[in-house]
Every structure is written in C-alpha cells, then in structure tokens.
TIMI-63037 format. One record per residue: residue number from 0; x negated, y, z negated of N, C-alpha, C in turn; residue in three letters. Coordinates in steps of 0.05 Angstrom, whole numbers. Layout:
<recs>
REC   i   n_xx   n_yy   n_zz  ca_xx  ca_yy  ca_zz   c_xx   c_yy   c_zz  aa
REC NUM      X      Y      Z      X      Y      Z      X      Y      Z ala
...
</recs>
This chain:
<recs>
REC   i   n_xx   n_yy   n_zz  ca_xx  ca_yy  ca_zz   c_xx   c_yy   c_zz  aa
REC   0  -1901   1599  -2413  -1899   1613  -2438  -1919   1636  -2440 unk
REC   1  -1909   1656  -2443  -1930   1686  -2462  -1928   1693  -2482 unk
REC   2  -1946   1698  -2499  -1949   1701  -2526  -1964   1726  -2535 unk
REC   3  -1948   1739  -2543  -1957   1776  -2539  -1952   1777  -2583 unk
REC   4  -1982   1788  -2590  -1995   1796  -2599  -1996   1824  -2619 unk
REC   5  -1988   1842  -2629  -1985   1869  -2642  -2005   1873  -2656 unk
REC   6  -2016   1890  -2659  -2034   1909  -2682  -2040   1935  -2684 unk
REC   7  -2044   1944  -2705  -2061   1973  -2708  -2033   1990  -2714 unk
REC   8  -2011   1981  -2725  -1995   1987  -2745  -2005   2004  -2763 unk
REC   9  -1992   2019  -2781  -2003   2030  -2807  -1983   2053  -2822 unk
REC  10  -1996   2070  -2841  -1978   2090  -2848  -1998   2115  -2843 unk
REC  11  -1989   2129  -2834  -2001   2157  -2820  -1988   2190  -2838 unk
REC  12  -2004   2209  -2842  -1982   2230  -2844  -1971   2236  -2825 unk
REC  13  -1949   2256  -2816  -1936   2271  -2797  -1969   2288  -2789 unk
REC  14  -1964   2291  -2754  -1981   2303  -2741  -2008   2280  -2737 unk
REC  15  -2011   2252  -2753  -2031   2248  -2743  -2031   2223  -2728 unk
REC  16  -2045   2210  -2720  -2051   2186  -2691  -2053   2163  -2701 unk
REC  17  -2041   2142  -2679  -2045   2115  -2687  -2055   2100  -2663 unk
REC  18  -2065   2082  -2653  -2072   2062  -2630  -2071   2035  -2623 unk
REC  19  -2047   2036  -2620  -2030   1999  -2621  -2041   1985  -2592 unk
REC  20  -2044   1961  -2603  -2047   1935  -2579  -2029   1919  -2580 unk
REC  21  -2029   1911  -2558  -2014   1885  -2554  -2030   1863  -2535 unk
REC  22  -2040   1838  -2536  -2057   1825  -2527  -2029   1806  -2519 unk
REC  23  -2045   1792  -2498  -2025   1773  -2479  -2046   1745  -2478 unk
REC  24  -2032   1726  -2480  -2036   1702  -2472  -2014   1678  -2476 unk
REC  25  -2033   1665  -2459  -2009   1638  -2436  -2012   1642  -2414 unk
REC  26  -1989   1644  -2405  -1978   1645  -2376  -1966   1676  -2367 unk
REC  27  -1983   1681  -2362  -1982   1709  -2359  -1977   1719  -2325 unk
REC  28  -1974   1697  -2318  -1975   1696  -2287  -1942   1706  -2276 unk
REC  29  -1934   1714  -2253  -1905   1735  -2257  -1905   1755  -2275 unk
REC  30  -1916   1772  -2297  -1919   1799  -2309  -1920   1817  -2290 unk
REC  31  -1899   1825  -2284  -1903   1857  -2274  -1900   1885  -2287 unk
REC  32  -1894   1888  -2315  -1897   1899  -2320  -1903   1902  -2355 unk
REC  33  -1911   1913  -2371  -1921   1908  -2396  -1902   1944  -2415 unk
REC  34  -1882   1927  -2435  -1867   1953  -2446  -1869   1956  -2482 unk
REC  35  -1873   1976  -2486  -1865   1979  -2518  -1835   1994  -2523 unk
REC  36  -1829   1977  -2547  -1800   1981  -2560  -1803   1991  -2583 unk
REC  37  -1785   1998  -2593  -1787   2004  -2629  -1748   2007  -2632 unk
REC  38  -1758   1993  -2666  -1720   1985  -2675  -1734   1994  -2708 unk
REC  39  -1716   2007  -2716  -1710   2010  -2736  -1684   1997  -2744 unk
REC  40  -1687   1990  -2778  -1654   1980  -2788  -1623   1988  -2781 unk
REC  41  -1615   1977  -2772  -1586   1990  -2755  -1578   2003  -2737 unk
REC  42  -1609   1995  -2716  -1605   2010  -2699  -1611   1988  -2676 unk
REC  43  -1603   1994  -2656  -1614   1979  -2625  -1644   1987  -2617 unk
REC  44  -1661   1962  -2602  -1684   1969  -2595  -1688   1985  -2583 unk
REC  45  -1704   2005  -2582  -1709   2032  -2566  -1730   2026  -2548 unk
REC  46  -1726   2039  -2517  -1752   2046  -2497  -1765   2063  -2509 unk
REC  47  -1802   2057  -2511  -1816   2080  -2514  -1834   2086  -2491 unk
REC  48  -1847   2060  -2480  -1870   2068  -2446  -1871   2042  -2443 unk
REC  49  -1870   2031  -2412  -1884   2017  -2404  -1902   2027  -2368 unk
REC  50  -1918   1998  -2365  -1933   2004  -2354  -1931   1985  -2333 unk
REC  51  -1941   1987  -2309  -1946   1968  -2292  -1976   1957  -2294 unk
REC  52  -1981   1928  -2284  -2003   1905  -2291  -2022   1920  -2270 unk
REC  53  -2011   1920  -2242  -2024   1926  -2214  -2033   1951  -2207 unk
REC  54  -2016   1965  -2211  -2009   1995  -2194  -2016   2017  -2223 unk
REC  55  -2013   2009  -2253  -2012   2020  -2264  -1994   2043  -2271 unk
REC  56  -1978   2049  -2259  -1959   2069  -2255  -1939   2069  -2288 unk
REC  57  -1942   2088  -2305  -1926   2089  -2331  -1907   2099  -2323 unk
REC  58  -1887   2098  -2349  -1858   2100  -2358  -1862   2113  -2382 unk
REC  59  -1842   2134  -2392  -1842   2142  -2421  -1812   2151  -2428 unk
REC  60  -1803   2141  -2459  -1777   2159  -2464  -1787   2187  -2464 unk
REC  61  -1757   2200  -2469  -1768   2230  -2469  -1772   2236  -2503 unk
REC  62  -1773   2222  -2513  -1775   2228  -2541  -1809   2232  -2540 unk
REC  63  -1831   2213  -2530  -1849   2213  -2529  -1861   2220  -2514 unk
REC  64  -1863   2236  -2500  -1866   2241  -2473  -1895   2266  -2482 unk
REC  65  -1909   2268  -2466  -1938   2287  -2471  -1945   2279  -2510 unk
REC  66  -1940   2254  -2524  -1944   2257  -2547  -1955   2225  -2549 unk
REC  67  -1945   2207  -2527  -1955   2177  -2529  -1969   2170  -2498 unk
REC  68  -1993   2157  -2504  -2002   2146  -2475  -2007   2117  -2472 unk
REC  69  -1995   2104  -2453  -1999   2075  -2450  -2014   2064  -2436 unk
REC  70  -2032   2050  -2441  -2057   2047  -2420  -2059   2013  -2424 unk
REC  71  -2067   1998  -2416  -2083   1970  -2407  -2108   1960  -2396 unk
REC  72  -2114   1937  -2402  -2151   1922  -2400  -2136   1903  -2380 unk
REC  73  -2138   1909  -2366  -2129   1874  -2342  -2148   1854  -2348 unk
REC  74  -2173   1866  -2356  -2184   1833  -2358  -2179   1826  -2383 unk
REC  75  -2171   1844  -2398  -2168   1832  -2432  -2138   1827  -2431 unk
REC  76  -2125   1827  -2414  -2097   1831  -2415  -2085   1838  -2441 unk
REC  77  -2090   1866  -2442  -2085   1880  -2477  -2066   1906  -2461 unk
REC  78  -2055   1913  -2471  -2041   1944  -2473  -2045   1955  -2492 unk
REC  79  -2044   1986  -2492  -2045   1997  -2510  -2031   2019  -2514 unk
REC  80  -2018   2030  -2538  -2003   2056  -2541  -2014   2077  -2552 unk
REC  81  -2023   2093  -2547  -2047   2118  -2558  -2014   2139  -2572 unk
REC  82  -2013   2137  -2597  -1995   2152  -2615  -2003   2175  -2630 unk
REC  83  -1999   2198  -2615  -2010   2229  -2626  -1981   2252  -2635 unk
REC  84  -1987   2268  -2649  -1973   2282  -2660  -1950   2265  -2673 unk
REC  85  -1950   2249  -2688  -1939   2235  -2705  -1911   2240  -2712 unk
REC  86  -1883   2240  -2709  -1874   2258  -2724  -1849   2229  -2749 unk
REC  87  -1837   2241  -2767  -1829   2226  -2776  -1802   2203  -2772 unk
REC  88  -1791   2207  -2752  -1774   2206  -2735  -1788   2181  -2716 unk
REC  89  -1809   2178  -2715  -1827   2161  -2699  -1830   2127  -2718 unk
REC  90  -1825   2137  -2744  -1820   2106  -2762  -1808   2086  -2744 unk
REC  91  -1822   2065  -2748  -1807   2039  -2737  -1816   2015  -2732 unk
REC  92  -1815   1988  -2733  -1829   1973  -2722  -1831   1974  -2694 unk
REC  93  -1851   1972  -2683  -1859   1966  -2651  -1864   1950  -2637 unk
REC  94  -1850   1939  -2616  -1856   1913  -2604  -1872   1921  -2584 unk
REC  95  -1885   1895  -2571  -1894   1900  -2537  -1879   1873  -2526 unk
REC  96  -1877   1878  -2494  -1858   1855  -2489  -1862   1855  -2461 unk
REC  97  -1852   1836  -2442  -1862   1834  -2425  -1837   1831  -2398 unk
REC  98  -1840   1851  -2376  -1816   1854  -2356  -1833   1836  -2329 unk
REC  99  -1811   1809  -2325  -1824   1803  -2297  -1819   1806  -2274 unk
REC 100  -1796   1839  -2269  -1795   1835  -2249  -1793   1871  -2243 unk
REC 101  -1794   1870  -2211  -1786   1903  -2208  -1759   1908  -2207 unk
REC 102  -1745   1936  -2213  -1765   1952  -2235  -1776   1955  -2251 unk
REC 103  -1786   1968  -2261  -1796   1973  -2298  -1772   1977  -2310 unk
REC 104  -1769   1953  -2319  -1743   1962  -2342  -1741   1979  -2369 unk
REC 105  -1725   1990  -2381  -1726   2015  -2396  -1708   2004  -2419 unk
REC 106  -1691   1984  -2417  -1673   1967  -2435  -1689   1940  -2445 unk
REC 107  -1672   1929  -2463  -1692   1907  -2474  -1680   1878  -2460 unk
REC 108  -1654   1888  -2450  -1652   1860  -2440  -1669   1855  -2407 unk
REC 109  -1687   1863  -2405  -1699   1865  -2375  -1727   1850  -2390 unk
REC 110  -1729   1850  -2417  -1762   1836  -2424  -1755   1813  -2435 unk
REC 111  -1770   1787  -2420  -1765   1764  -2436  -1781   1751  -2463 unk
REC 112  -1817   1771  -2465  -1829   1751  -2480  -1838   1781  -2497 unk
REC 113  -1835   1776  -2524  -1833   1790  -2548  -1857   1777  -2575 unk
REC 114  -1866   1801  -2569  -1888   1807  -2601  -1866   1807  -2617 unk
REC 115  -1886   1801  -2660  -1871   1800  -2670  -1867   1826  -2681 unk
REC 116  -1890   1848  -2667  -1879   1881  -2684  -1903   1871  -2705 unk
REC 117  -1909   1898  -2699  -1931   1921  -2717  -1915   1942  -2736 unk
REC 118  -1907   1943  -2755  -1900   1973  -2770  -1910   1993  -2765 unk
REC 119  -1900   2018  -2770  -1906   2046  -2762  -1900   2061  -2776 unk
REC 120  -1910   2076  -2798  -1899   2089  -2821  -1906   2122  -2818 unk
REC 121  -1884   2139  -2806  -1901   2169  -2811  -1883   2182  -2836 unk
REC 122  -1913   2194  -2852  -1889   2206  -2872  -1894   2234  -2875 unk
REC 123  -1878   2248  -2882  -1870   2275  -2876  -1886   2291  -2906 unk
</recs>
C-alpha cells in the first residue's frame, strides 16, 4: 500500500505562484514514476507533469509547459509542483499519484495510488 499526501493548495490571483507537495508513504517500493493530475467538475482527469523516482527525467502537458516545474526529495519521498504564471483556466483540484511501471504514463488509468487533492483557485 502507498499513501500519497497533497498540500499547499490555495486561492491565488491570475499571474501569481503556488508550490504543491505530495509526500509518499508505505510501500513505496515498485514507484517508478511520481504524476500530477487535475479534474475539474465534468470533466475527466487531466495530465499535468510527472517525474521519474531514479533518472529524474520530467513530463509536462502542453498546457503547462515553461509555466509548471516538477521536482522531488528522494529521501523525503515528496514531489513537488512549482506553479507560476497562474492563469485562470489552471482552477482545479490536483492530485499526485503514483505510475509503477515504464513508461511515464500521461493518462490516469496507468496510476494506481491516489492523493485526495489539494484545491487550486486562480481568479481572474
């Protein structure tokens, strides 16, 4: 079992930054790779970045792309999403979740163990 963690949620204006974690514990053992999602109401979970545990090697949608950075503590087994230029379009709850196998998956059915979500509020 893994048990993944969310914080540093909030409400932001448009244009400004946020810095989400996701902390891991259990059985963390098989993680190859560590991803954030975001779902808004009526909509399907969205790819936003993940990362690899080892190699570190990121992933990003193109929605966020030069505007979000995903980084990780291996010994803290935390990830993190560095959220800049804000825009309002970016609202949503945010998961982190966890892919155990290669590739880095970009869909949600490729992650088996799920935070319960941090909110994300930008307002215009």
């Amino acid at each position: 079992q893994v048990q993944l963690v969310e914080s540093g949620g909030g409400l932001v204006q448009a244009g400004g930054s946020l810095r989400l974690s996701c902390a891991a514990s259990g059985r963390t053992f098989g993680s190859w790779a560590m991803g954030w999602f975001r779902q808004t109401p009526g909509k399907e979970r969205e790819f936003v970045a993940a990362i690899t545990w080892t190699g570190g090697s990121t992933y990003y949608a193109d929605s966020v792309k030069g505007r979000f950075t995903i980084s990780k503590d291996n010994a803290k087994n935390t990830v993190y999403l560095q959220m800049n230029s804000l825009k309002p379009e970016d609202t949503a709850l945010y998961y982190c979740a966890r892919d155990p196998s290669v590739p880095t998956g970009r869909v949600a059915k490729d992650y088996d163990y799920w935070g319960q979500g941090t909110q994300v509020t930008v307002s215009s």
